[in-house]
SESE-321714 format. One record per residue (C-alpha): z, y, x. Coordinates in steps of 0.05 Angstrom, whole numbers, plus 32768, in hexadecimal, padded with zeros to 4 digits. Example, Ala and Ser with C-alpha at 12.3 -4.5 7.8 and 13.67 -1.06 7.14 Angstrom:
BEGIN
809C7FA680F6
808F7FEB8111
***
This chain:
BEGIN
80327E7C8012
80367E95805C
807B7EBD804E
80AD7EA68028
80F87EC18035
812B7E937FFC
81587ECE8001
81217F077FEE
80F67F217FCF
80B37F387FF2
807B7F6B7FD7
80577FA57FFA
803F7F9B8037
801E7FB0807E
80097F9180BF
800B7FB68108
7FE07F888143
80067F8F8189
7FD17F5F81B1
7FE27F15819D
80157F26816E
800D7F448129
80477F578103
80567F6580BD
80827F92809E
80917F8B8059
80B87FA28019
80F97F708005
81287F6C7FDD
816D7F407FD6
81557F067F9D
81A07F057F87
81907F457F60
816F7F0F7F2E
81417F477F06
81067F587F3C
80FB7F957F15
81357FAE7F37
81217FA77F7E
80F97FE47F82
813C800D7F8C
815A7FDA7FC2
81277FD37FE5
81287FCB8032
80F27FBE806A
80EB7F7B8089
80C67F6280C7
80A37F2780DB
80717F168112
803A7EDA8117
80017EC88149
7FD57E998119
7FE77EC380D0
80067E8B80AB
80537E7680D2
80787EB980D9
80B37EC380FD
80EB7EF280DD
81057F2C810A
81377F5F80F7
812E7F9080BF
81047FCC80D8
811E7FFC80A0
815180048073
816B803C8042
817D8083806F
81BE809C8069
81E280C68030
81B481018028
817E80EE803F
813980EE8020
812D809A802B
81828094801C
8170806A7FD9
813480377FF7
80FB80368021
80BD801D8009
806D801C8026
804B802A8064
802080208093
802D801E80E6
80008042811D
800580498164
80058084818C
802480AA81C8
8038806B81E1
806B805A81A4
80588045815D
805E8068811A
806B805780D8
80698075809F
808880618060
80A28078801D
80ED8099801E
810B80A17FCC
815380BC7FC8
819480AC7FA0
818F80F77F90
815180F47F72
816180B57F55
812080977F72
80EB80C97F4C
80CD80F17F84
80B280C97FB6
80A480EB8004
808080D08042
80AE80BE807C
80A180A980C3
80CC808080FE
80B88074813A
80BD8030816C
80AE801781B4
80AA7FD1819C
809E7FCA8152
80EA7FB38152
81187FE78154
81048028812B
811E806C812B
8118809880F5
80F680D98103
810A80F980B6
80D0810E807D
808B812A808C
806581308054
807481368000
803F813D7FC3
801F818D7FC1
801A81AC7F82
7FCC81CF7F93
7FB581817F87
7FE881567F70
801B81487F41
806081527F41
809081377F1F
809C814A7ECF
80BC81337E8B
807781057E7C
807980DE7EB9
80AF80AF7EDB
80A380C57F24
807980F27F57
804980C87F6E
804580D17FBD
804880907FE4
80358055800E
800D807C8046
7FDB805C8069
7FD0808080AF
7F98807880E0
7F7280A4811F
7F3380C28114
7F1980D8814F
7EE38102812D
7F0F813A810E
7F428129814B
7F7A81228111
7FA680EE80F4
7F8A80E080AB
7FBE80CC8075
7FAC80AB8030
7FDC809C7FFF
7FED80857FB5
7FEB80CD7F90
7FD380EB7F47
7FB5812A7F3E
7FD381677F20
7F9981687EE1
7F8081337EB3
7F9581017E80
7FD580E67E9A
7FC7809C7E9C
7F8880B07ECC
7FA380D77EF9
7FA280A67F3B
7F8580C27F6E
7F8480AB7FC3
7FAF80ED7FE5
7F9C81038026
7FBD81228063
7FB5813680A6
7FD4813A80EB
7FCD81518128
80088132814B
802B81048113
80628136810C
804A816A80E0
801B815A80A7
7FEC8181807B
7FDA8168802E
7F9581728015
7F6981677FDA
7F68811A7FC8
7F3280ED7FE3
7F2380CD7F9F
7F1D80E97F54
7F4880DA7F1C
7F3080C27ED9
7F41806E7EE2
7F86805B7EEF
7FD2807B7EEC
7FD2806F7F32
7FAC80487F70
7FE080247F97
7FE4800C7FE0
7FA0802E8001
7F8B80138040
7F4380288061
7F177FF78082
7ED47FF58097
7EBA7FB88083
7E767FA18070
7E537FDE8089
7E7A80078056
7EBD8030805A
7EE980178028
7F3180238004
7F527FEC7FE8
7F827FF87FAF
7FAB7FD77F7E
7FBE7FE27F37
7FE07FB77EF5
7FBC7FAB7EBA
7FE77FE27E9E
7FCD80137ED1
7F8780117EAD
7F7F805B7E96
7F6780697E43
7F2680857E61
7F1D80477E8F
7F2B80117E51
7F0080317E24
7EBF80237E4B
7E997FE77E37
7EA47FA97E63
7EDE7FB57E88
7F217F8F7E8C
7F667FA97E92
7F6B7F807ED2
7FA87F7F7F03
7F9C7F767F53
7F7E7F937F8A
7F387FB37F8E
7F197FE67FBB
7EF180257FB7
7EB5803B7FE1
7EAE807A8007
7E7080A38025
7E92809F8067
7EDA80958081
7EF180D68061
7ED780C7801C
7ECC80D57FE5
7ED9808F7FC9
7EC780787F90
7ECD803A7F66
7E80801C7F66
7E927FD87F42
7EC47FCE7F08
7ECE7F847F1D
7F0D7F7B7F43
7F0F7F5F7F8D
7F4A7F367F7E
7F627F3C7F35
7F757F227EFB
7F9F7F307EBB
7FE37F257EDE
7FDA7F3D7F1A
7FF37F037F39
7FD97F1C7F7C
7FEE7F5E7F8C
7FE97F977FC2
7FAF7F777FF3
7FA37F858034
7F6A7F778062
7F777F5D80AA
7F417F5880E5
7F5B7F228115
7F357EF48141
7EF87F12812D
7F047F0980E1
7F157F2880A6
7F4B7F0E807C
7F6C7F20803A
7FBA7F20802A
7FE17F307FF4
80277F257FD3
802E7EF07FA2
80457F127F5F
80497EDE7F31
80427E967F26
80197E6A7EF6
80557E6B7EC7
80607EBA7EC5
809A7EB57EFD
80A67EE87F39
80937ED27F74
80A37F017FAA
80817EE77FEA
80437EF68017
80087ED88013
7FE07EA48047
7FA07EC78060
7F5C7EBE8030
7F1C7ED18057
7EF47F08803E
7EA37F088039
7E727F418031
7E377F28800C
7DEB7F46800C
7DFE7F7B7FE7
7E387F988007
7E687F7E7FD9
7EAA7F5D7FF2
7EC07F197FD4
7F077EF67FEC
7F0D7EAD7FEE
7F3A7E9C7FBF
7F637E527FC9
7F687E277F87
7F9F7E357F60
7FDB7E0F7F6F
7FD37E137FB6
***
């Protein structure tokens, strides 16, 4: 494992290249709370930087909760980092004490160096014309870990994000949100990228254009698998990460295989990324569980990804036990 802290926890994930250097930021939590299952509400966001992918170094925390009132004042969770205007931008998920967690909004800071981070408050939160809020039958509003990126087409910043729609069975309504920009500041919701019918929710996007395809990755747990979704013929209530495929970079996407691109009925590898560096593709993700069942909590070493006649994407797996 590339990442290991013996004093944390580590989960979500996202990397931001500044030439040589490519940092990570990540979700933590303190391992003294003993349960993982409550890290979610402590969480913080740590830092880390590395020239070859596999020996980090550990810089100071980029995020932690805001202050009393605020919309991030419980934890701050998922993101993604751009650069623009000569500063970088993340943007992450803010819950509140007030809320007790349930409604979760889109938040951005901003940094000259990747290290020290101001917070710029809330830009963004779930719109009812597409999307659910929050009600008795569910245990939160959906409306998190934003993945940002230019397109110089539209000449707008595009937002996707972990959302469910406002109509459907509710263990399928998962969609990939979408936003816009024009200057990072203000942000405008619209209809979701992706259609519901498969999973509760679709966790972690990122796009990439890889293989002569544009591509969202995802991630779900085997209990994510929507009634609709189990009751086909063939498919496995699988945990991990997998990806959907989209007409161009603006979607739609769609799910064109029901075989996983890293999966398995644990989920021991969760949340993947893909990472260009040195002229290759690489896959990370955090390490969930061990062979015995146990949390693991730590980042994974880079696995290289192939694209094979067909378009399909494989990751190179090591054996087990390594």
């Amino acid at each position: 494992m590339a990442l290991t802290l013996a004093d944390r926890w580590i989960w979500d994930f996202w990397f931001a290249v500044d030439g040589e250097d490519v940092h990570v930021f990540y979700l933590q939590a303190p391992r003294a709370l003993g349960d993982p299952d409550l890290r979610h509400h402590h969480a913080t966001i740590g830092h880390a930087v590395s020239r070859d992918l596999r020996r980090w170094q550990v810089l100071p925390d980029a995020l932690h909760a805001g202050p009393d009132g605020a919309f991030d004042d419980l934890a701050t969770w998922t993101g993604s980092v751009v650069r623009a205007g000569g500063e970088w931008h993340m943007f992450y998920t803010g819950v509140s004490r007030a809320e007790r967690g349930a409604v979760q909004r889109v938040g951005r800071a901003t940094s000259p160096d990747l290290v020290t981070w101001t917070r710029q408050g809330p830009v963004l939160e779930a719109d009812p014309r597409w999307y659910e809020k929050l009600h008795d039958a569910v245990r939160e509003e959906a409306w998190r870990d934003p993945w940002v990126w230019w397109d110089e087409p539209t000449d707008r910043f595009h937002m996707l994000l972990t959302a469910r729609a406002d109509h459907g069975p509710l263990d399928g309504r998962g969609v990939i949100g979408h936003a816009t920009s024009a200057d990072l500041s203000s942000w405008e919701a619209g209809p979701p990228v992706s259609a519901p019918g498969e999973f509760f929710h679709l966790e972690v996007p990122q796009l990439v254009h890889l293989g002569g395809a544009w591509r969202v990755l995802f991630c779900v747990t085997p209990g994510d698998h929507g009634t609709a979704r189990r009751s086909r013929p063939g498919v496995e209530a699988l945990g991990g990460t997998h990806y959907l495929v989209g007409e161009d970079r603006l979607g739609p996407f769609r799910l064109e295989s029901d075989e996983f691109l890293v999966g398995d009925e644990h989920a021991r590898l969760y949340a993947g990324r893909f990472l260009e560096h040195d002229g290759r593709w690489s896959f990370f993700a955090w390490e969930h569980l061990d062979d015995a069942g146990g949390f693991v909590g730590a980042l994974s070493d880079p696995m290289p990804v192939h694209v094979g006649p067909d378009g399909a994407l494989t990751v190179e797996r090591p054996p087990r036990g390594r």
